[in-house]
C-alpha positions in Angstrom: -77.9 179.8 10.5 -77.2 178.6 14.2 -73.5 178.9 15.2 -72.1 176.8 17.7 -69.1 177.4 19.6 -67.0 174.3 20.2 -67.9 171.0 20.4 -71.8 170.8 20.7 -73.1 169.4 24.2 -76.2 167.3 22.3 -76.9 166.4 18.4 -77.6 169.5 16.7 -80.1 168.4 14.1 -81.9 165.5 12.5 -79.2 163.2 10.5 -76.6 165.5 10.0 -74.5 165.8 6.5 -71.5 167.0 7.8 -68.6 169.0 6.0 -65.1 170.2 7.8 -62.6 172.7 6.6 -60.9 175.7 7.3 -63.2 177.7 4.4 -61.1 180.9 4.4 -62.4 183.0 1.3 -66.0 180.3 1.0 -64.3 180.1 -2.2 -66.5 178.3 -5.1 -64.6 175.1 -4.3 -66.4 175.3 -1.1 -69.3 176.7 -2.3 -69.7 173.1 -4.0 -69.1 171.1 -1.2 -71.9 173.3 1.1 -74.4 172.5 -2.0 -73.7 168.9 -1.6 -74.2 168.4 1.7 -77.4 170.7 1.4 -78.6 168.6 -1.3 -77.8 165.4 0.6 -79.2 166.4 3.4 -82.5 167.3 1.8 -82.7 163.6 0.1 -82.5 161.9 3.9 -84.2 164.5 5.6 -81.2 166.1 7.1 -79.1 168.8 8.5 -76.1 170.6 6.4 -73.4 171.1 9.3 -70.3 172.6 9.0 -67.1 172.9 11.6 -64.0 175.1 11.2 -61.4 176.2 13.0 -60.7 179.7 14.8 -58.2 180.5 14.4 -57.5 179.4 11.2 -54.7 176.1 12.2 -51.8 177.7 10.2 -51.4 180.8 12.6 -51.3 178.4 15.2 -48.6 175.8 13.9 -46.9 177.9 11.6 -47.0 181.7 12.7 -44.0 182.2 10.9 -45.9 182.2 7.3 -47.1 185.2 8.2 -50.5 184.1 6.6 -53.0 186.9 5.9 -56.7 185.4 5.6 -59.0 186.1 2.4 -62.1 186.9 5.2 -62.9 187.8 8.4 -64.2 185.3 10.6 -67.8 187.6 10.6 -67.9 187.4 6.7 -66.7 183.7 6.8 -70.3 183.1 8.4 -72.2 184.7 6.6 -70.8 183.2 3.2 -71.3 180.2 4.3 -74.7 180.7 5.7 -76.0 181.5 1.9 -74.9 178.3 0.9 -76.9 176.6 2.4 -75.6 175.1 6.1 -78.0 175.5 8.6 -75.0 175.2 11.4 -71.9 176.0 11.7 -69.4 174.7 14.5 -66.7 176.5 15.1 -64.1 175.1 16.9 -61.3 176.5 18.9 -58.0 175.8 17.6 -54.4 175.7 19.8 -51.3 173.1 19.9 -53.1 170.9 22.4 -56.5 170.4 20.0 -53.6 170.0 17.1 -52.7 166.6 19.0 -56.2 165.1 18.5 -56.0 162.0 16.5 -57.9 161.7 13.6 -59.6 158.6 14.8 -60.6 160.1 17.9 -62.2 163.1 16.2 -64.1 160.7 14.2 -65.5 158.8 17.1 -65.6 161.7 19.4 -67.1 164.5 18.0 -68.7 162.9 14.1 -69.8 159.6 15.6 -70.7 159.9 19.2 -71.8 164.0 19.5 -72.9 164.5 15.9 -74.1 161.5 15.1 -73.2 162.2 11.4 -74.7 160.6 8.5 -72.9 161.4 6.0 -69.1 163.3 5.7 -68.9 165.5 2.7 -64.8 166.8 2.1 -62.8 168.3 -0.5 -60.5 166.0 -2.6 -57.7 167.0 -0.4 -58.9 167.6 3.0 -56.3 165.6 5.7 -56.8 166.4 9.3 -55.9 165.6 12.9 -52.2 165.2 14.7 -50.2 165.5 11.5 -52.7 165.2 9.1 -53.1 162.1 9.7 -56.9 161.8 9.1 -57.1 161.5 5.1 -60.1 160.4 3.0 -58.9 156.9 2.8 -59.2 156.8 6.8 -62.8 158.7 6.8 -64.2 156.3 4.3 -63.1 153.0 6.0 -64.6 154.9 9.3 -67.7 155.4 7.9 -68.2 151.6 6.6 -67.0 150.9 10.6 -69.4 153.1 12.3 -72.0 153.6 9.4 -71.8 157.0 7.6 -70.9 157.7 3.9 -68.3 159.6 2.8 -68.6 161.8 -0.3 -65.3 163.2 -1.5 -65.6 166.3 -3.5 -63.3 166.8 -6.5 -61.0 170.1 -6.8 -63.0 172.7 -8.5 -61.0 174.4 -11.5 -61.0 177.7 -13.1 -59.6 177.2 -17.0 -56.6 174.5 -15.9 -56.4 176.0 -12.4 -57.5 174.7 -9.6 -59.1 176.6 -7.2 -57.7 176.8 -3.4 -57.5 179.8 -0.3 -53.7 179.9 -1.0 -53.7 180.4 -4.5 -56.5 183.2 -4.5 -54.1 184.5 -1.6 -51.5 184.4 -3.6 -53.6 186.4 -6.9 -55.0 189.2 -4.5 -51.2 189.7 -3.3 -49.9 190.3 -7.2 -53.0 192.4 -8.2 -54.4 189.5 -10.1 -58.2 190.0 -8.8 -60.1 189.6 -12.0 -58.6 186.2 -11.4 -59.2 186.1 -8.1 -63.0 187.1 -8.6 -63.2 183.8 -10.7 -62.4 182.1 -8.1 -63.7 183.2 -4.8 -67.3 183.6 -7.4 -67.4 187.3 -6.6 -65.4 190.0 -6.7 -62.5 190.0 -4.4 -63.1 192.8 -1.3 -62.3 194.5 1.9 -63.8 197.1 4.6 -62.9 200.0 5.8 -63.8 203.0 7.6 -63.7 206.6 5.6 -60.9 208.6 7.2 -59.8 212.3 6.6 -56.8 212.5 4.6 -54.5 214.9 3.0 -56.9 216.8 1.7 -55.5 217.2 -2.1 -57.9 215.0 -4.2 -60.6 217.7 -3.9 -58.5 220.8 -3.3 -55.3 220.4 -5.3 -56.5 217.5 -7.7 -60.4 219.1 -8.4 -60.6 214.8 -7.8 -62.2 214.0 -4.5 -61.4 211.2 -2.7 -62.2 208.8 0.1 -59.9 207.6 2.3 -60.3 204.2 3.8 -58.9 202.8 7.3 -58.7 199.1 7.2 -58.4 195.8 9.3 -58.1 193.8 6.2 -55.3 191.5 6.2 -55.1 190.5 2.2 -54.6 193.3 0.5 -54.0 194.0 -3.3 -51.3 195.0 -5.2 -50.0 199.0 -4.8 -51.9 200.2 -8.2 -55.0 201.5 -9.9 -58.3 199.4 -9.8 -61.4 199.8 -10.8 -64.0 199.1 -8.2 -67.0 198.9 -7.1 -68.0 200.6 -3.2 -71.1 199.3 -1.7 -72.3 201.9 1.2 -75.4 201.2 2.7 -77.9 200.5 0.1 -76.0 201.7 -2.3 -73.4 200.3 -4.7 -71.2 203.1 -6.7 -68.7 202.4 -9.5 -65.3 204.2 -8.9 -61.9 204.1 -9.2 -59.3 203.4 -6.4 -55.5 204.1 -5.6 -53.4 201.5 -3.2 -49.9 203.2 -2.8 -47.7 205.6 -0.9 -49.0 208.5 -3.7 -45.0 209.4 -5.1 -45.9 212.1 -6.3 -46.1 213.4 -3.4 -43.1 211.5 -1.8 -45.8 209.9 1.0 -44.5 207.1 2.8 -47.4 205.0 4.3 -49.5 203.3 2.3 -53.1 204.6 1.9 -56.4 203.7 0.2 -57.8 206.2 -1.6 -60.9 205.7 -4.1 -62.8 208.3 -6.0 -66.6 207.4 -6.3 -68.3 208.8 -9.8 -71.6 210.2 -9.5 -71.4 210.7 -5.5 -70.9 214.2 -3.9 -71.1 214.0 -0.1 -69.4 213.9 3.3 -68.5 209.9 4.0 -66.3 211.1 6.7 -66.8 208.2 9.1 -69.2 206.3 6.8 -68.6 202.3 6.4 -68.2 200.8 3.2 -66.8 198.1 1.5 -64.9 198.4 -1.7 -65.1 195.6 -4.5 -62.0 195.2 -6.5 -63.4 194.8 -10.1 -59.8 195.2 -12.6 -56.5 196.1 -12.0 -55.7 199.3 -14.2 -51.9 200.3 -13.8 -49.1 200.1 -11.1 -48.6 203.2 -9.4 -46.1 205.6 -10.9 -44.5 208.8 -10.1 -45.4 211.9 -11.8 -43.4 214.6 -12.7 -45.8 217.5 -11.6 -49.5 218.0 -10.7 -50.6 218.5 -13.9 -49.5 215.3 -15.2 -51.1 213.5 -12.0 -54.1 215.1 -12.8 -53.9 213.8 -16.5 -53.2 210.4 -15.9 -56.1 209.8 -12.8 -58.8 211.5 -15.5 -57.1 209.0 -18.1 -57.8 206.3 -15.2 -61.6 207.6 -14.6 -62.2 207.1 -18.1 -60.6 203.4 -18.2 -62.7 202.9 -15.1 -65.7 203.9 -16.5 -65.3 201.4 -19.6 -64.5 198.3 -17.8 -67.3 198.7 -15.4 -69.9 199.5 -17.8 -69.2 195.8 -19.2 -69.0 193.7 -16.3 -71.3 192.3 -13.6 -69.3 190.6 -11.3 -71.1 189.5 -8.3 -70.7 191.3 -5.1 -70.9 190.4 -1.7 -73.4 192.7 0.0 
């Protein structure tokens, strides 16, 4: 997939099929809009584009919200790139590109730089200086300066429908089987193996990893069962967020024990998939009983991941 940075100097394909969003999470929502605008695209001979925004408009207009993103910028890409957009613009967002009219974005950068020939959106897509540019205005621009305008309905999981802020809002409760529905893989996050306390393998007998993260959404304080891709290699396993009571820790740490897998990762890179949510965290009264309940966990673990298949992003 080519990736542009800002607003493209010449066309950047035969008859583009544009679609615009922020896409945090490349959620199955817009995993349906990028196979549209694939398909259409391959019907006229075409180009699937995509533009988005960096960073993402909300942490520029309303830092406040404190809103934590579902993926990285670098993941973002290459989601969307296995969905079939062959180039993705990505556009620099601040308060004077928030002032842009929607009719001037049209014109400007659809129109005049793309030369779009068709605009693919989600139902609810609204852009420009207030969100002013809503599907009503891109339709009646497109019979002015000759695109179409396909508007994609919400996509729904049972009665819910499917949207960045309420997978957000899932991954925050602990709620990633849900989650996983949504986004169309299992929700997860990267991290770097750290050294920790030391007492999953010398007071527990249970050894553990201990992760060092950037990740911004993370789930729950509890059990999970997961699954930890490391090079090549995808483990099952079962992972702790929490401040360990027990042990009266205070800062939160990730700690996952991977079954089948007796080695040094200090330092290694992996990514852990949150599969099920087994149990909040809980103080123990002593060792013993820690030791107990995680073994009780292992076990629970094991079951739930030798019946599901939840795709992974690898």
């Amino acid at each position: 997939m080519q990736i542009i940075e800002g607003v493209p100097d010449e066309p950047v394909g035969k008859n583009p099929v544009v679609t615009i969003g922020n896409f945090d999470g490349v959620h199955i929502g817009h995993q349906k809009i990028f196979r549209l605008a694939a398909e259409k695209a391959g019907e006229i001979g075409g180009t699937p584009v995509a533009i988005t925004f960096n960073p993402h408009p909300v942490r520029v207009l309303a830092p406040e919200r404190g809103m934590k993103l579902i993926t990285t910028l670098e993941h973002k890409r290459e989601l969307i790139a296995k969905n079939g957009i062959r180039t993705l613009i990505c556009l620099p967002f601040d308060k004077d590109f928030a002032k842009t009219e929607p009719d001037d974005f049209i014109k400007e950068v659809l129109v005049e730089t793309l030369g779009a020939r068709w605009v693919i959106v989600g139902h609810s897509y609204s852009f420009g200086k207030g969100k002013k540019g809503t599907t009503t205005l891109l339709r009646a621009s497109g019979r002015k300066y000759g695109f179409g305008v396909k508007v994609v309905r919400y996509a729904r999981v049972y009665d819910d429908i499917v949207s960045s802020s309420r997978i957000r809002s899932l991954v925050l409760r602990g709620r990633v089987c849900e989650a996983a529905r949504m986004l169309g893989r299992a929700y997860h996050m990267d991290g770097t193996i750290i050294k920790g306390a030391g007492r999953g393998a010398s007071l527990l007998k249970i050894p553990t990893a201990n992760l060092s993260t950037d990740n911004e959404l993370i789930p729950k304080e509890g059990v999970y069962a997961v699954r930890v891709s490391l090079k090549d290699t995808v483990y099952d396993g079962v992972a702790n967020i929490g401040k360990n009571p027990t042990f009266g820790d205070v800062p939160v740490s990730y700690e996952t024990h991977l079954f089948d897998l007796k080695a040094d990762l200090l330092g290694q890179n992996i990514r852990l998939h949150f599969i099920d949510r087994i149990r909040d965290e809980k103080k123990f009264p002593g060792v013993q009983e820690l030791i107990e309940h995680i073994n009780k966990d292992i076990s629970k673990a094991r079951q739930i991941l030798s019946k599901r298949k939840d795709l992974l992003f690898l």
